[in-house]
C-alpha positions as CSV (number, residue, x, y, z in Angstrom):
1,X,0.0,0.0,0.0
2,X,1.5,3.3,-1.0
3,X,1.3,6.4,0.8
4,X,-2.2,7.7,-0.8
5,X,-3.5,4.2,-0.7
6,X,-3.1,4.2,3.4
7,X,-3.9,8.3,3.8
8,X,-7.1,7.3,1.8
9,X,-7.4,4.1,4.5
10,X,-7.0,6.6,7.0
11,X,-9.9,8.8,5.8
12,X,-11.9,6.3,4.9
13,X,-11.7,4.8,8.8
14,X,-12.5,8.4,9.9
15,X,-15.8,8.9,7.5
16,X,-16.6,5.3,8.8
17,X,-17.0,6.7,12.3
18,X,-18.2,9.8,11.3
19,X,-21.1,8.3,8.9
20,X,-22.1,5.3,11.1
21,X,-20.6,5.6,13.9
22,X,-18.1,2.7,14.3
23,X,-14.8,1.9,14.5
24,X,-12.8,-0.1,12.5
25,X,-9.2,0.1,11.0
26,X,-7.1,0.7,8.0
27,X,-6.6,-2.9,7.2
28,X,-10.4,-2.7,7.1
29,X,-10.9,-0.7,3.9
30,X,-10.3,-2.7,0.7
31,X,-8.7,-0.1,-1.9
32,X,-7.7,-0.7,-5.6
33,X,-7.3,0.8,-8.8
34,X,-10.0,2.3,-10.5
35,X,-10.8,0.1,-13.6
36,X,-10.5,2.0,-16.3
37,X,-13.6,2.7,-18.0
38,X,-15.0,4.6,-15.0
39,X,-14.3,8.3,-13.6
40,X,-12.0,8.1,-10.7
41,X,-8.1,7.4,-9.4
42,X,-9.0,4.7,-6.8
43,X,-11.5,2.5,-5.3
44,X,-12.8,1.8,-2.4
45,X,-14.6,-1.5,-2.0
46,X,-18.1,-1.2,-0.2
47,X,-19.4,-4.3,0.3
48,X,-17.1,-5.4,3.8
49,X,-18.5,-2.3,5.1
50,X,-22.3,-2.7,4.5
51,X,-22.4,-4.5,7.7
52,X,-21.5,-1.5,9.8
53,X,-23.6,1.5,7.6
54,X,-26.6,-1.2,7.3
55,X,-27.8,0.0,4.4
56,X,-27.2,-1.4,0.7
57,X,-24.2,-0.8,-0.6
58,X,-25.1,2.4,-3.0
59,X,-26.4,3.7,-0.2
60,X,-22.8,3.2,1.7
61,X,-20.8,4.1,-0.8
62,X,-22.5,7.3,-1.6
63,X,-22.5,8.5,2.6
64,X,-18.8,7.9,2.2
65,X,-18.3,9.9,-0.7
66,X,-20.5,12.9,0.4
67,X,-17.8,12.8,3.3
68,X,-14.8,12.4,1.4
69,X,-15.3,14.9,-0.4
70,X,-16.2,17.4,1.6
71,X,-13.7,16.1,4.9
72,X,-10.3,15.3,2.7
73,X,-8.7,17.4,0.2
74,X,-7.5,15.2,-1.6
75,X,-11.0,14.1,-3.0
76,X,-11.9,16.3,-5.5
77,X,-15.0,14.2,-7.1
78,X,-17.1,10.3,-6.1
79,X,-19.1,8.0,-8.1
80,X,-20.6,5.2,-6.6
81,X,-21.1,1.9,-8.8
82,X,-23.1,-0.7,-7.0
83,X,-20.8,-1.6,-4.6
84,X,-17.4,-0.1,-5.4
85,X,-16.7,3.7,-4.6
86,X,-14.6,5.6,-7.0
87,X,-12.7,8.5,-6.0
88,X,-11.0,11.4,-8.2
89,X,-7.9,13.0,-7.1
90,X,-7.5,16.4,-7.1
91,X,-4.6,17.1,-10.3
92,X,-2.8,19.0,-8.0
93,X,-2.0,16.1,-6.0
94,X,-0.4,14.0,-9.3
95,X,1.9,16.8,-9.9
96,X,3.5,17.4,-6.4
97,X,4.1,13.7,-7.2
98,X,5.7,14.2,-10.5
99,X,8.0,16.7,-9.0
100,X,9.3,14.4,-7.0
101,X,10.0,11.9,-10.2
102,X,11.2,14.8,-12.1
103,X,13.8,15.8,-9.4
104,X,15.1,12.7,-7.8
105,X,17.0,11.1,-10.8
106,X,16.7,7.5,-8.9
107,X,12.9,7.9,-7.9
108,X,11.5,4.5,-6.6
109,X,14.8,3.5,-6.0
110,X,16.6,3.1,-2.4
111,X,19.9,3.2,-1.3
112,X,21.9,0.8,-1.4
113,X,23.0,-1.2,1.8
114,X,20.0,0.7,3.4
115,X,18.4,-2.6,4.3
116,X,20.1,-6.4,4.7
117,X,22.7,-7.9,3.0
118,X,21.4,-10.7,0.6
119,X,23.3,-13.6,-1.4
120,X,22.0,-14.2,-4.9
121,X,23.5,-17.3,-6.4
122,X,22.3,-18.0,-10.0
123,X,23.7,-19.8,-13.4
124,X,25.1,-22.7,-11.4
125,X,26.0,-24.5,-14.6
126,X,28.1,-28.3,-14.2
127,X,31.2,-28.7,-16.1
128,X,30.0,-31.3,-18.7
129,X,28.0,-29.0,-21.2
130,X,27.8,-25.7,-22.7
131,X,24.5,-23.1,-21.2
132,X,21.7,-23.7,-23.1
133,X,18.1,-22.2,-23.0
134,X,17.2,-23.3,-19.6
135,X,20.4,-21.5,-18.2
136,X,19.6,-18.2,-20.0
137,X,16.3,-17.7,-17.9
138,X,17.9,-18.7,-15.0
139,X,20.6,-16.3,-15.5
140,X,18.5,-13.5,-16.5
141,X,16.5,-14.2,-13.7
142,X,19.2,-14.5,-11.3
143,X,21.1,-11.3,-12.5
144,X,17.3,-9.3,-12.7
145,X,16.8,-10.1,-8.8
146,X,20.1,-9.3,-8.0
147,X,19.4,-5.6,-9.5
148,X,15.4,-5.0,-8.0
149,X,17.0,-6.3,-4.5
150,X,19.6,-3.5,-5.0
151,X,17.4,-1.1,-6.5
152,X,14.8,-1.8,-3.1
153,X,17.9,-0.8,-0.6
154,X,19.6,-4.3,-0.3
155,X,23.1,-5.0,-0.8
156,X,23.6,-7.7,-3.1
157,X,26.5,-10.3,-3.3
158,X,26.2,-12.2,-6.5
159,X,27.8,-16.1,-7.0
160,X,27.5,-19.2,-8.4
161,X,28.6,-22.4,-7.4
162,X,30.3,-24.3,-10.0
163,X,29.3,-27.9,-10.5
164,X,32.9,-29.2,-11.4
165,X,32.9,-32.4,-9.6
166,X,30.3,-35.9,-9.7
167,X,29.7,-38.2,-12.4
168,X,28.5,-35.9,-14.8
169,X,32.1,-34.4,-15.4
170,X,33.8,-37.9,-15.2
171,X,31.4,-39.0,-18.1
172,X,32.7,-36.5,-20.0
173,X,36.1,-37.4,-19.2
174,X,36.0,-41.4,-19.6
175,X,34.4,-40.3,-23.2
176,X,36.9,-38.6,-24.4
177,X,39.8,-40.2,-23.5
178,X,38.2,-43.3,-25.5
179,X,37.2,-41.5,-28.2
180,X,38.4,-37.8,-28.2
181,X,42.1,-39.0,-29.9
182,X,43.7,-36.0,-27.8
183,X,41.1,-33.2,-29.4
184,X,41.3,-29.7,-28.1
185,X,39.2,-26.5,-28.3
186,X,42.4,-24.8,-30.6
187,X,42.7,-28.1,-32.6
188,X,38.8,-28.5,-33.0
189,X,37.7,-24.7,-33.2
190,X,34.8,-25.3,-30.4
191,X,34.3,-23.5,-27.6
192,X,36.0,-25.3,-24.7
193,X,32.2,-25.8,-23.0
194,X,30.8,-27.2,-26.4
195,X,33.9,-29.7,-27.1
196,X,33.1,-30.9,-23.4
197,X,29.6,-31.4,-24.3
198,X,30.0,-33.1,-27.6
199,X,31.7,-36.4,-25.0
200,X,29.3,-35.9,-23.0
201,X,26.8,-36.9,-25.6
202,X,29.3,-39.3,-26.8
203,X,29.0,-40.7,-23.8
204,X,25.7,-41.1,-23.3
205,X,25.5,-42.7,-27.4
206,X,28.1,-45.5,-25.9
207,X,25.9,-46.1,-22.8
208,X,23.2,-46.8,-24.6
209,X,24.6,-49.6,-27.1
210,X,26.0,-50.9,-24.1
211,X,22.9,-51.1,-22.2
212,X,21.3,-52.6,-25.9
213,X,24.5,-55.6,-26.0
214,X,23.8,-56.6,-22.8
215,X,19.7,-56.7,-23.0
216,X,20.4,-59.0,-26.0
217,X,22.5,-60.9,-24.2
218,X,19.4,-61.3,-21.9
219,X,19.9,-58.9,-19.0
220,X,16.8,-57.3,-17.4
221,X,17.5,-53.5,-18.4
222,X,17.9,-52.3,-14.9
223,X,20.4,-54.5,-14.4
224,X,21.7,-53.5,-17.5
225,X,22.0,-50.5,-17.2
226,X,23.7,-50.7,-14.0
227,X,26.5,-52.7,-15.4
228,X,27.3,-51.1,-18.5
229,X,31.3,-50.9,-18.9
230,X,31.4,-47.8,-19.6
231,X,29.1,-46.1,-16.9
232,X,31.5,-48.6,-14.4
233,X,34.5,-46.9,-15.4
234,X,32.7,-43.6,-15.4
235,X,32.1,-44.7,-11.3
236,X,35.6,-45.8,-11.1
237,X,37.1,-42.4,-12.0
238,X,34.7,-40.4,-9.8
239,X,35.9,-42.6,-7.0
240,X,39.6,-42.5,-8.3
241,X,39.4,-38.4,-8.4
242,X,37.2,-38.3,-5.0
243,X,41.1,-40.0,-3.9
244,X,43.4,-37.4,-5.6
245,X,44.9,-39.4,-8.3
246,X,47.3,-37.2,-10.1
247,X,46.7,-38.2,-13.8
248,X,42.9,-38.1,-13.4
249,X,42.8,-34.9,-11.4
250,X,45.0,-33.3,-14.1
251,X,42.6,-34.3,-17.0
252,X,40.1,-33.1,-14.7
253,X,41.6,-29.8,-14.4
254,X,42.2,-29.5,-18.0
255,X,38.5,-30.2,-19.1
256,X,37.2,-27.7,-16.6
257,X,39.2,-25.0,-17.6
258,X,38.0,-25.4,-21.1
259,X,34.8,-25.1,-19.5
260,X,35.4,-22.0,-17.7
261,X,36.7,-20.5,-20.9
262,X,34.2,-21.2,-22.7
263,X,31.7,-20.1,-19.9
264,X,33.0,-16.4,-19.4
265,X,32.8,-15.8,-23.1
266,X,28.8,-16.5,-23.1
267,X,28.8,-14.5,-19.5
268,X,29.6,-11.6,-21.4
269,X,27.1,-11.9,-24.9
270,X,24.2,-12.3,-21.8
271,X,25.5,-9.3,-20.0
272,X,25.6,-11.0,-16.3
273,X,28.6,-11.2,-13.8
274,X,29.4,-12.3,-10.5
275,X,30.9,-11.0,-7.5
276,X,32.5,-14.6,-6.3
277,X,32.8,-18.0,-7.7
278,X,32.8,-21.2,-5.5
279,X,33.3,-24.6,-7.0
280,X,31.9,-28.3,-5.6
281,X,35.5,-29.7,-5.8
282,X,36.4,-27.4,-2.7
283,X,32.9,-26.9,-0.7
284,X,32.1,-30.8,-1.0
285,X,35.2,-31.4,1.3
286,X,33.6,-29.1,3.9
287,X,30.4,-30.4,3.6
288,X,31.9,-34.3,4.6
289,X,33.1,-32.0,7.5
290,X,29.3,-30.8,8.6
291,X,28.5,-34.2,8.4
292,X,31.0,-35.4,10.8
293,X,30.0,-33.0,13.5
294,X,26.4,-33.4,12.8
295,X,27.0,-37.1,13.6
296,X,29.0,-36.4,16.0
297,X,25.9,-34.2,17.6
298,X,23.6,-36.9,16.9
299,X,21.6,-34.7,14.2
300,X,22.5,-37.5,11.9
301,X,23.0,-41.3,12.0
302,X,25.0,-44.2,10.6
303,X,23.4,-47.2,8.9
304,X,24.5,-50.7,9.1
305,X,26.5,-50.3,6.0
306,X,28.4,-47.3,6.9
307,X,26.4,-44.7,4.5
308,X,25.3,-41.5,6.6
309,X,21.5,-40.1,6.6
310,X,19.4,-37.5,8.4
311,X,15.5,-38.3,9.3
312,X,13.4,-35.6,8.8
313,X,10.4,-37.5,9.4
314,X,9.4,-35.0,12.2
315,X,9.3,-32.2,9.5
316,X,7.4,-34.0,6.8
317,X,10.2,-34.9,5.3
318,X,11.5,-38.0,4.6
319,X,15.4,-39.5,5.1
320,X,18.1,-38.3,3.1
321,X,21.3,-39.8,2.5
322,X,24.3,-37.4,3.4
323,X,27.5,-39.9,2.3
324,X,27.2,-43.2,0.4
325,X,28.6,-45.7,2.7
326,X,31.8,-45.4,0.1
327,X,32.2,-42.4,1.8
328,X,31.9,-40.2,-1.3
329,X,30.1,-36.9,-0.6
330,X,26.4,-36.5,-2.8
331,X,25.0,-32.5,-3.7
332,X,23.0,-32.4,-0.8
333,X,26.9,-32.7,1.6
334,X,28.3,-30.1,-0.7
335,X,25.2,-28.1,-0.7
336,X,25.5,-27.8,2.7
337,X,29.6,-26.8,3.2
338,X,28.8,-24.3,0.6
339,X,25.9,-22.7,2.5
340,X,28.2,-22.6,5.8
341,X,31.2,-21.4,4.1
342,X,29.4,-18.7,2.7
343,X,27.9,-17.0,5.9
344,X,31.6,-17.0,7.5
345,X,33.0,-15.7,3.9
346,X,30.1,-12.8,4.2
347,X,29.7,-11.7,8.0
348,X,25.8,-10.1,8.2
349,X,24.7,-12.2,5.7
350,X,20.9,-11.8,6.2
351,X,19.9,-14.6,4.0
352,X,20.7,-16.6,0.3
353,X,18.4,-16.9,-2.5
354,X,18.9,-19.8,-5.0
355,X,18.2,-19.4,-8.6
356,X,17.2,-23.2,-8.9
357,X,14.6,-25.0,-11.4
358,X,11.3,-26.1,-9.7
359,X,12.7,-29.7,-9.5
360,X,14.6,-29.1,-7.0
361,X,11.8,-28.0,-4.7
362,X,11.8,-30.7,-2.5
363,X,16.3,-30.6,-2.3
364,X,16.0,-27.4,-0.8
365,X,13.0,-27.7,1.6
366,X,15.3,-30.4,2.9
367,X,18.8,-28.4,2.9
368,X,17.5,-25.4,4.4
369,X,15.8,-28.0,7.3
370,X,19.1,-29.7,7.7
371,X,21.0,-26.3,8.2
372,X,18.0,-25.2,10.9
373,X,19.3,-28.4,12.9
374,X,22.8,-27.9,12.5
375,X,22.0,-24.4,14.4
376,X,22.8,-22.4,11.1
377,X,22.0,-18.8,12.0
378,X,19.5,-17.1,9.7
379,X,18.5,-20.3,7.5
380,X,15.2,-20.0,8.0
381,X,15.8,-17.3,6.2
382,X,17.0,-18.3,3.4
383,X,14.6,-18.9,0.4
384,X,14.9,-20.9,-3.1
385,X,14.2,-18.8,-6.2
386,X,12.3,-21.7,-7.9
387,X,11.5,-21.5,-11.6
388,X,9.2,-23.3,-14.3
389,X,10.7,-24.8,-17.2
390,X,11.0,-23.5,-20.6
391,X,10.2,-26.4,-22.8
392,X,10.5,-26.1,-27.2
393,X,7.2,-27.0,-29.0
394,X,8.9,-30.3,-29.7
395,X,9.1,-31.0,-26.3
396,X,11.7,-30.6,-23.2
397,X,15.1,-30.3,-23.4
398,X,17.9,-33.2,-22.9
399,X,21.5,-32.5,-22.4
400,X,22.7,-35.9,-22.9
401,X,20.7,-36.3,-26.0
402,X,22.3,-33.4,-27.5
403,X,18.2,-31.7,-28.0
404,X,19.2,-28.3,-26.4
405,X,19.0,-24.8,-27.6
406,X,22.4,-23.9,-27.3
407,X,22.6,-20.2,-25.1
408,X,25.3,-19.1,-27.6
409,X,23.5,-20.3,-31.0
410,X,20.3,-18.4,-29.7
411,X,21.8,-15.1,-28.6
412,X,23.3,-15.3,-32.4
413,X,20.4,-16.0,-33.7
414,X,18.0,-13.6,-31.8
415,X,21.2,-10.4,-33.1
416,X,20.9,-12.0,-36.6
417,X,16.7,-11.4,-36.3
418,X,17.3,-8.1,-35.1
419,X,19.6,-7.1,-38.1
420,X,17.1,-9.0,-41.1
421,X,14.5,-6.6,-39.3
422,X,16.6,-3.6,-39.4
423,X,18.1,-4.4,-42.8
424,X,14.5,-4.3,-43.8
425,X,13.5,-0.9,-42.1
426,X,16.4,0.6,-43.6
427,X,16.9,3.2,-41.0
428,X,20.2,2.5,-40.2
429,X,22.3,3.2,-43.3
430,X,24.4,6.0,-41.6
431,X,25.4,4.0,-38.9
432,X,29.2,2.6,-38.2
433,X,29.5,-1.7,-38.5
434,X,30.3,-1.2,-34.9
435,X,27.1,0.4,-34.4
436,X,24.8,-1.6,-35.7
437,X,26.4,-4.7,-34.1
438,X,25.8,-3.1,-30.9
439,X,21.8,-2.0,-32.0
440,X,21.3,-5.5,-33.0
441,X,22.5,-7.0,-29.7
442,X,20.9,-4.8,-28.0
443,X,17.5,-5.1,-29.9
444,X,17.9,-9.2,-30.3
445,X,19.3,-9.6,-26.3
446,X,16.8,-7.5,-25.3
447,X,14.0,-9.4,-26.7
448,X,15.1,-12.6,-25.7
449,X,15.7,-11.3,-21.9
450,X,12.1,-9.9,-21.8
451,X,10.6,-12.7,-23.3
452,X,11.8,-15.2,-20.5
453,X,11.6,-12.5,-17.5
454,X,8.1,-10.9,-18.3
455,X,6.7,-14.2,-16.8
456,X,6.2,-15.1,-13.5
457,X,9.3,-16.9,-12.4
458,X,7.2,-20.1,-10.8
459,X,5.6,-20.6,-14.5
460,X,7.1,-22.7,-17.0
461,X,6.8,-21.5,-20.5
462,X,7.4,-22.2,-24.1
463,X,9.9,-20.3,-26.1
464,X,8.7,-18.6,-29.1
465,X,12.2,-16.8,-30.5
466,X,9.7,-14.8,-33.2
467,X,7.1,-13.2,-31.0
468,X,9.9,-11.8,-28.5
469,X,11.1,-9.8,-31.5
470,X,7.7,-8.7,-32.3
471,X,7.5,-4.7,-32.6
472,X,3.9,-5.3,-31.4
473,X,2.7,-6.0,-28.1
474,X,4.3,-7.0,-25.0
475,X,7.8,-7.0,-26.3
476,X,10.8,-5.3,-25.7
477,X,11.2,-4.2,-29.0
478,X,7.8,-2.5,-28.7
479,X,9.3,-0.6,-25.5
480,X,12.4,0.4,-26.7
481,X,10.9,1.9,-29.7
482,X,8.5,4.2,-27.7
483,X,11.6,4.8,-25.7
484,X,13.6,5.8,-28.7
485,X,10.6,7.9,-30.0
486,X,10.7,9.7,-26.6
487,X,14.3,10.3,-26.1
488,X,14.9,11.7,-29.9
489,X,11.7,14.2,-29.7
490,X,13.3,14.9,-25.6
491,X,16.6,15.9,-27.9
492,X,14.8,18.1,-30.3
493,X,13.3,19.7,-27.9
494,X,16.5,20.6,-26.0
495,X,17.8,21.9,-29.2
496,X,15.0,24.2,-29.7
497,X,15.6,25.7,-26.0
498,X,12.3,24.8,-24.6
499,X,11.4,25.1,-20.9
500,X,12.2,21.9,-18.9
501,X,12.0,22.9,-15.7
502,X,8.7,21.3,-13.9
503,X,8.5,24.1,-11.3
504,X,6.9,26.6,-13.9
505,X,4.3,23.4,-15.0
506,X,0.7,24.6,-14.2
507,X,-1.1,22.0,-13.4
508,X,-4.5,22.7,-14.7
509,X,-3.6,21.6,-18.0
510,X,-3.3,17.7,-17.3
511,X,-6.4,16.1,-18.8
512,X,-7.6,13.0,-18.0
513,X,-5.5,10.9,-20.2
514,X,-2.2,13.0,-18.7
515,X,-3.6,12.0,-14.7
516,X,-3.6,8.4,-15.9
517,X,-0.2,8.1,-17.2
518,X,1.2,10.2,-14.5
519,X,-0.8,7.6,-11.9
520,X,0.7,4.8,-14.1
521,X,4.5,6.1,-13.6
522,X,4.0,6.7,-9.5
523,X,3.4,3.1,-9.2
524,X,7.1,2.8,-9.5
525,X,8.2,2.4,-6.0
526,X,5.5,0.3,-5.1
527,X,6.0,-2.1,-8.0
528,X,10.1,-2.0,-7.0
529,X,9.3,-3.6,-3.6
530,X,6.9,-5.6,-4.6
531,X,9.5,-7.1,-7.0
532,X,12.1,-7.4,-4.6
533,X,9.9,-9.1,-1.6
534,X,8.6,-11.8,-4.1
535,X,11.6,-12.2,-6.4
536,X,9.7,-11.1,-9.5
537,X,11.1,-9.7,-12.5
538,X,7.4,-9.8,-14.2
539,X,6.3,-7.0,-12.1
540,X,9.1,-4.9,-13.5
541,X,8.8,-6.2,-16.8
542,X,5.1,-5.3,-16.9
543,X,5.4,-2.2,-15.1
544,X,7.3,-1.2,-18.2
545,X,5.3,-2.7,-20.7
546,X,2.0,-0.5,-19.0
547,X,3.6,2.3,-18.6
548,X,4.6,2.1,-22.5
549,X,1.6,1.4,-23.8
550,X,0.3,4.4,-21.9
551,X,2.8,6.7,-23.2
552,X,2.4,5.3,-26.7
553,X,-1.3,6.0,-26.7
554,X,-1.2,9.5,-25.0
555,X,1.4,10.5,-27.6
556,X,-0.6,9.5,-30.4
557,X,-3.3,11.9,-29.5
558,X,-0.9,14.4,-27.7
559,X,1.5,16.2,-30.0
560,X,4.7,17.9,-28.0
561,X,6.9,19.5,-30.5
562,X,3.7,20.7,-32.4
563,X,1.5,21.9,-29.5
564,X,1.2,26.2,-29.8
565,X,0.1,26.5,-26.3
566,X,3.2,27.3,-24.2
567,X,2.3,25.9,-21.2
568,X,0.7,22.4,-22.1
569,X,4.2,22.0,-24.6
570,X,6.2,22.6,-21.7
571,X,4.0,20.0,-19.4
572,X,4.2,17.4,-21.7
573,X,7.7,17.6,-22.3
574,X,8.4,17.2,-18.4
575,X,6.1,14.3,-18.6
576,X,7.9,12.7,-21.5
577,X,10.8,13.1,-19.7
578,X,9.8,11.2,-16.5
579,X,8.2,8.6,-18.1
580,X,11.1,7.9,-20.9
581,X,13.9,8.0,-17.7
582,X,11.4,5.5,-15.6
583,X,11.1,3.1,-18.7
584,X,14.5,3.1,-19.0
585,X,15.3,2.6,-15.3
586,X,12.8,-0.3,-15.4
587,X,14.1,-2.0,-18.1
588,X,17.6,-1.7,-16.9
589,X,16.4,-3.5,-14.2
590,X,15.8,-5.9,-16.4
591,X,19.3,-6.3,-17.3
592,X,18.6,-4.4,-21.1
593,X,20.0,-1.9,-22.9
594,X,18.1,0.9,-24.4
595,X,19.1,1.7,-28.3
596,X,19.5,5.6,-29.0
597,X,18.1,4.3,-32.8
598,X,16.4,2.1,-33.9
């Protein structure tokens, strides 16, 4: 509730008393946004309060109003609609408002370190494949967060933990030392990441034929698959590794660090970064350390054959295993050295929020339980960031099947749509190489970062690469080209030397489409925290969107440049200016650029 929603409470609690006589309180009164095909700024909903007037609800709404109106200046006009009673603003009010806007350059936003220290760990990507589409919206997601949580006051450390270690990597590894005939990313031309992945699918092609051989052989295909040669020595060498042998830890490092190379490059094309790295390899060991001191403490147990667990049973939870009773270390041990590490690396650490696929739901219901026991301060705290799937229209994703959308294939691809659709304009002819290359990133990035944040984050979607570039709609090419419209009529106007400044503005020139975009732009700081306390990009997203379409409308019917009264100009260029810096703000937000052409 912002701060005319609860001074309306306020005087709507006071006319209650006044009109009927009772007392009730703020939380009471039921206010929302005047829908827009009726007079009025906000509404106030009657019905809850029929039981105190005890009369119908036209009857209660219009007491109220006769009140309002003449108790609270801010009221200027009522109009009651069965049960819902609209209130007017008085104009005045909007542009006290939009001086704020107008003179605080970061309106909406707080600052930073004003409120708790948060941890956002996104990307989280394992060593055995290049980022594909699924790691873009977490990525885009994670970064996003990170910005609203600093935009709403927090201050925001930004990681990822690396998965370099498990049988996912060692897959990679057995595969291509059988069939990789000493390949490297300079002797191949691949990205380090996408020459890992191609032997990780190899893998995964030898498994299977494997798994075939021995079914014909008359093996059930459980079994089978259990004892395919090939996954065995895949086992072997996590085991092998887990012990510190030098020539498999060495291939290990080797492979990684093509990784990592191949990593940072994408990193850059999506425009996200982090403030610390941690990797498995090193927090796993500390995790096998928890676990000793939480058996030690009795928060855990042994079983017969020497594998550790934790019962949960009491929480709704079920048992989880901790160490295999090989004593090798699963994600949930080095989930939890991570998460310890990282409060003594950051001192104040309020809480951490994991950008994780909806999956994992249940992994960190039972990590965040498991650090409550072990007496973790501020784990309750902490919160997982959980996200739907984006699935193809043929169908989800599969890394060891090779049936990804590669993350560097599509940000290519998105630029390349965003130049066809340029090239076809033909607006940017005077433009440097250099230039257009950044215009099409820009333009293409944009659209596919919108695309996968202007959804809420708990909702799996399906990708559709052409509407996202869609100058139509809700789209970020659709906003930066309103924005681009704005900020080159903003320039002519400078270079004609009109007025600017909003102290001179007179207010009674706003009509009633003007109060409605102005009422759209002041929703800013609300919409910020609202983000930021559930995690949402969406709001942001479509915070921009409505406030675009707004603008886009009002401008059609609105000319600036052309207007011949001096006074309404000079308003509407202080109101092109406020909405054109918060769009851009907004979308920044986001994590996307705004073009200066397009």
């Amino acid at each position: 509730m912002d701060a005319l929603d609860q001074r309306l409470a306020q005087s709507a609690v006071t006319a209650c008393e006044a009109c009927f006589g009772v007392k009730i309180t703020p939380e009471q009164i039921q206010l929302q946004q005047t829908r827009k095909e009726f007079d009025g700024d906000r509404t106030v909903v009657v019905f809850p309060l029929t039981r105190h007037s005890k009369a119908s609800p036209e009857a209660t709404g219009t007491a109220l109003g006769e009140w309002l109106v003449a108790n609270d200046e801010l009221v200027a006009a009522y109009q009651v609609v069965k049960g819902f009673l609209n209130l007017t603003i008085v104009p005045t009010y909007w542009t006290e408002q939009l001086l704020q806007i107008h003179t605080l350059d970061a309106y909406g936003i707080q600052a930073e370190g004003s409120k708790s220290k948060v941890m956002v760990e996104y990307s989280s990507p394992n060593t055995n494949k290049p980022l594909h589409l699924g790691h873009l919206r977490n990525n885009f997601l994670g970064y996003s967060v990170s910005r609203i949580l600093e935009a709403a006051g927090h201050e925001v450390i930004k990681v990822q933990i690396i998965n370099d270690r498990g049988i996912h990597i060692c897959k990679s590894m057995v595969a291509w030392q059988k069939f990789g005939n000493g390949e490297t990313p300079d002797s191949s031309g691949l990205k380090g990441d996408k020459l890992v992945g191609k032997y990780y699918v190899a893998f995964d092609r030898a498994f299977k034929e494997e798994v075939a051989n021995l079914m014909a052989g008359g093996i059930a295909e459980d079994k089978a698959q259990k004892q395919a040669p090939i996954l065995l020595e895949a086992q072997a060498m996590l085991h092998r590794w887990e012990q510190g042998e030098a020539e498999v830890v060495e291939l290990w490092r080797t492979m990684n660090n093509w990784v990592y190379d191949g990593f940072g490059k994408t990193y850059t094309e999506m425009g996200v970064d982090f403030d610390k790295l941690y990797y498995e390899s090193d927090t796993y060991l500390l995790g096998k350390d928890q676990v000793a001191a939480g058996l030690e403490s009795g928060v855990f147990f042994k079983k017969d054959d020497g594998s550790i667990w934790i019962d949960l049973s009491d929480e709704g939870l079920d048992e989880k295993l901790l160490l295999r009773k090989d004593g090798t270390a699963v994600y949930m041990t080095q989930d939890i050295g991570t998460a310890i590490l990282r409060y003594s690396d950051f001192p104040g650490l309020e809480r951490q929020v994991y950008t994780v696929g909806n999956e994992q739901e249940y992994h960190f219901k039972v990590l965040f339980t498991i650090l409550k026991k072990l007496g973790v301060d501020g784990a309750e705290k902490n919160h997982h960031l959980s996200y739907g799937m984006v699935e193809l229209p043929e169908g989800k994703m599969k890394s060891r099947e090779g049936t990804v959308v590669d993350a560097d294939d599509l940000l290519e691809e998105m630029a390349g749509t965003a130049r066809d659709m340029a090239t076809e304009l033909g607006k940017i002819n005077d433009l440097s190489e250099a230039e257009k290359d950044t215009l099409f990133k820009q333009v293409g990035y944009g659209a596919l970062k919108y695309f996968l944040l202007k959804v809420s984050p708990s909702k799996s979607m399906m990708f559709d690469p052409k509407a996202s570039v869609d100058f139509i709609g809700n789209t970020a090419p659709f906003i930066q080209f309103n924005y681009v419209r704005a900020a080159s009529m903003l320039a002519k106007c400078t270079d004609a030397g009109h007025n600017t400044d909003i102290s001179t503005i007179d207010a009674a020139v706003w009509d009633t489409d003007e109060l409605r975009l102005i009422q759209q732009a002041l929703m800013w700081p609300a919409t910020v925290e609202l983000a930021a306390a559930h995690y949402d990009p969406s709001l942001v997203a479509n915070h921009a969107y409505d406030l675009t379409k707004a603008f886009s409308r009002w401008y059609q019917d609105h000319p600036v440049l052309g207007e011949e009264n001096v006074s309404v100009r000079d308003a509407r260029i202080v109101l092109t200016q406020c909405v054109a810096h918060q769009i851009k703000t907004a979308m920044g937000l986001l994590g996307i650029e705004m073009p200066k052409r397009m």
